[in-house]
N, C-alpha and C positions, 0 to 999 in steps of 0.2 A: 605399039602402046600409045603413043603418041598422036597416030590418024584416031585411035580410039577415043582419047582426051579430046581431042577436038571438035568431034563428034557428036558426045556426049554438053559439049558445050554450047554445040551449034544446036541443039535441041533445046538445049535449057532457055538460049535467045528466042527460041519462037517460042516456047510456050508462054513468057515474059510478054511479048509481042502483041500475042495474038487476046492476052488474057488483058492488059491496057487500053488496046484498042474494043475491046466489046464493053470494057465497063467504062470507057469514055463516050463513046458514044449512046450507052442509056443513062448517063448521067446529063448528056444534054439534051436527048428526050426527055427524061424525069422534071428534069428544072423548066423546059419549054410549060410542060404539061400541068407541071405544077402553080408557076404562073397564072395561069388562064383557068385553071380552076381554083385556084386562089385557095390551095389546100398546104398546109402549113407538114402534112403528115408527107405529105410527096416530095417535100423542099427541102425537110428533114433528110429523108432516105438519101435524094440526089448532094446534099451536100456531105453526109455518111460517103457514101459511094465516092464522092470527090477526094475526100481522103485516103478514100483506100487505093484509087487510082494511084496518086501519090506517093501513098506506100509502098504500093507496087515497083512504081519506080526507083522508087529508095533500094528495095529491096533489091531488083534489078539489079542497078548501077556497080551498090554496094559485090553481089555477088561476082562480076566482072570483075573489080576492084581487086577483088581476096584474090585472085587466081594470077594475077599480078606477080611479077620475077621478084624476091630480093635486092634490094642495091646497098652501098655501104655505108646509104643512110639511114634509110631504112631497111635493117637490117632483116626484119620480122613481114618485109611488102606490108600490103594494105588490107591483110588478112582482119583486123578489128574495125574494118567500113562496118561489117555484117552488122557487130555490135552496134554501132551508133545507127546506123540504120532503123533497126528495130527501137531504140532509145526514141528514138526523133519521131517515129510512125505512133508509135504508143504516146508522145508529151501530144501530136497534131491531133488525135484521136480524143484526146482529152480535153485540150482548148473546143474540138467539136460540140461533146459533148456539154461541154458552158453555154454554150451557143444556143443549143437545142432546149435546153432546159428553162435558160429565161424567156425564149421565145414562149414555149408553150402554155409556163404560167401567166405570162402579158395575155397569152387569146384566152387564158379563162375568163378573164373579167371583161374582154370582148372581142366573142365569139365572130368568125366573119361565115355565109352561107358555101358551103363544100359540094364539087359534082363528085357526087359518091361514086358513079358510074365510070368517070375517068381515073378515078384512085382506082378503082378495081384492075380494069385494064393495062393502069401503065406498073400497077407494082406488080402485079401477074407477070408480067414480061420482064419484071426484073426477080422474080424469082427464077425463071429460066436460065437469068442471063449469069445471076451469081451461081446457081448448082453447075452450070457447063464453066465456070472458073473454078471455082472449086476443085472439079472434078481432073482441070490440067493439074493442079498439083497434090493431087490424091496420092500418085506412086512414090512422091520423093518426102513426103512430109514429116516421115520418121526419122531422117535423115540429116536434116538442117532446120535448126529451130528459125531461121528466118522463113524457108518455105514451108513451115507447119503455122507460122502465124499468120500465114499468107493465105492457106488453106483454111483454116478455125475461120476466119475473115468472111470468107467468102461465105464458108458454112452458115455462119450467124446471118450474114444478111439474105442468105433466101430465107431464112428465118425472120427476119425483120420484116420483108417484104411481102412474105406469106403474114403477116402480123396487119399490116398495112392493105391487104385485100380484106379482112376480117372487119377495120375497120369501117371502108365503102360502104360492106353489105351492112355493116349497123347504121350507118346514116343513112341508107336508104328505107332500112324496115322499121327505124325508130324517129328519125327526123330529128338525132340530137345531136346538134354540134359538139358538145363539147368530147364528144367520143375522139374528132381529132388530135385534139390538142393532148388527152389520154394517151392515146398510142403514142405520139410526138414523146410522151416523157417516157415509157415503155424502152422506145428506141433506144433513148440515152441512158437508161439503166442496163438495158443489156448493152450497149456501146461500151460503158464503163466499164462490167461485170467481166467482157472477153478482154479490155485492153489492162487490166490492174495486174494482172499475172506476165501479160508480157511487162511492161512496165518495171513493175519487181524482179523480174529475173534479168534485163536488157542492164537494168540498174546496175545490178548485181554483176553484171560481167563487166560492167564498165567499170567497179571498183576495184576490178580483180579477184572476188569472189570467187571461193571454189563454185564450181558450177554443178548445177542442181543433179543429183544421182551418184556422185559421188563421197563417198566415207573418207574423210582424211584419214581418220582414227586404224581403218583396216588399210590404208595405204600404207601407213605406217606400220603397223602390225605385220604387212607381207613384206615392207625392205627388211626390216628389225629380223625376219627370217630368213635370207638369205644367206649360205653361204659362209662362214668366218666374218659375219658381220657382227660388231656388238655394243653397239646404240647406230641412233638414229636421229639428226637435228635439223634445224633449217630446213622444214619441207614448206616450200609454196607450191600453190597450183592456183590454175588460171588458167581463164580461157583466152586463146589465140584470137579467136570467131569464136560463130555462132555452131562450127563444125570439128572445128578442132582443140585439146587441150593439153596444156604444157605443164613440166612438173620440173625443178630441182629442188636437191637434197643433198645432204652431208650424208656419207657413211663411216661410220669408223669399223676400220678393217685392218688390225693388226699385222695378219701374214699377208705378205704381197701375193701368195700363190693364184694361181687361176683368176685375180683382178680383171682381164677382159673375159671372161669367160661368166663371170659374174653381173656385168655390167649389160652385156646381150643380153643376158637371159632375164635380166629384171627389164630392161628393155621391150622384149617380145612381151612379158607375161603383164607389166603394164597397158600395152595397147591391149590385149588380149581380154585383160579383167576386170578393168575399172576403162578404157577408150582413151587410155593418155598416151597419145602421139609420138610428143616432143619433150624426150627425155635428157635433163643433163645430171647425171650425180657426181659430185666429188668424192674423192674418199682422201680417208687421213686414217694414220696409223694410231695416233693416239689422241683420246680426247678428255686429257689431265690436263688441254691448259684451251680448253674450245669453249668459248662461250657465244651463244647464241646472240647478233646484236640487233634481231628482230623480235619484233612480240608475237613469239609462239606459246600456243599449248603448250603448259609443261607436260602432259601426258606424250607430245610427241617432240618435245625441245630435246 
């Protein structure tokens, strides 16, 4: 089990790997290229790409990170990198997008001449370069919302970049500058558009936020059914990561009968129903004198 783990770890380094090292390298093509045609839509993209490389790495690191042993300080390892991770890739995506936007209203009011010709070819090649990144983490992207942001990422910019060919060929068959400086704010509206969801939800785990897909309300409803259970208080959940989620709970469980026998099976049928991992419930026999000192739903306090 264990050569297996390793394994599957040693695969997840290279495709990390192999996926940083191609969009860094057309990221310093893009910008050479961009430069010398003095095209503000190619500067864009390549400083796009810049961050995503970045992110990559974040993402990278972070996922290293989580797989990290326990110690008894961290008692939880470094399982919430993921989160900040994605936090941090979504805030650098956004300061991009600032970026992008004043540039491109500064070149409305003065436009500078664009080689249509080189925007075609060098975003063409970055649309190749983002669909074959993409494509490394097409199998796993269901799986971990870091590698699914990682995946949309890459999606959206051979989309960007396919956006960015469209443009050339209008500067060539119209002769209008300002179609750059268009697409340039295009970019940053779809830039914005895929990063506000990660953003919202990286947030959202980093508050401790139940995380997106799950119903507290029917969490509660399935312990509330267990067994000689009869209430239900103090439920938190929370994400670990971007992979994993944790849940405690109060049970009041008057008969001590079958207490482990209860505790598995809500166990199993948690990971099972709602993906909650890392289960701890208390139980107490009586809840005549239990008050909740958190601010819970009264429907589930």
């Amino acid at each position: 089990m264990a050569h297996k783990h390793d394994h599957g770890m040693a695969n997840y380094h290279r495709i990390f790997a192999l996926g940083v090292l191609l969009n860094l390298g057309f990221v310093v093509a893009e910008a050479v290229f961009g430069i010398l045609a003095d095209s503000l839509a190619l500067l864009a993209d390549a400083g796009h790409n810049l961050s995503d490389v970045i992110g990559l790495l974040l993402a990278w690191g972070a996922s290293y990170l989580s797989k990290l042993q326990p110690t008894s300080r961290r008692t939880y390892g470094w399982r919430s990198t993921t989160i900040l991770a994605a936090l941090i890739n979504a805030i650098i995506l956004l300061v991009a997008v600032g970026g992008i936007a004043w540039e491109s209203v500064r070149r409305f009011g003065n436009p500078a001449p664009v080689a249509g010709k080189t925007i075609i070819a060098v975003a063409a090649v970055g649309v190749i370069i983002n669909a074959a990144t993409a494509l490394l983490f097409l199998a796993d992207r269901k799986k971990d919302l870091n590698i699914q942001g990682a995946y949309l990422h890459m999606a959206a910019d051979a989309g960007v970049s396919g956006g960015v060919v469209l443009a050339g060929l209008g500067i060539i068959v119209t002769g209008w500058l300002w179609i750059d400086p268009v697409v340039s704010l295009l970019i940053a509206v779809i830039i914005l558009w895929g990063t506000w969801g990660l953003l919202r939800e990286s947030m959202n785990l980093a508050l401790q936020a139940v995380p997106a897909g799950i119903d507290t309300q029917a969490v509660a409803d399935y312990l509330s059914g267990l067994a000689g259970v009869t209430a239900v208080h103090d439920i938190h959940i929370w994400a670990m990561s971007t992979t994993e989620t944790a849940l405690t709970a109060h049970l009041v469980k008057p008969d001590p009968e079958n207490d482990d026998a209860v505790i598995a099976q809500a166990r199993d049928d948690l990971h099972a129903k709602f993906g909650i991992a890392h289960v701890t419930l208390q139980l107490e026999r009586s809840d005549a004198f239990v008050q909740c000192g958190n601010a819970c739903d009264p429907k589930i306090h």
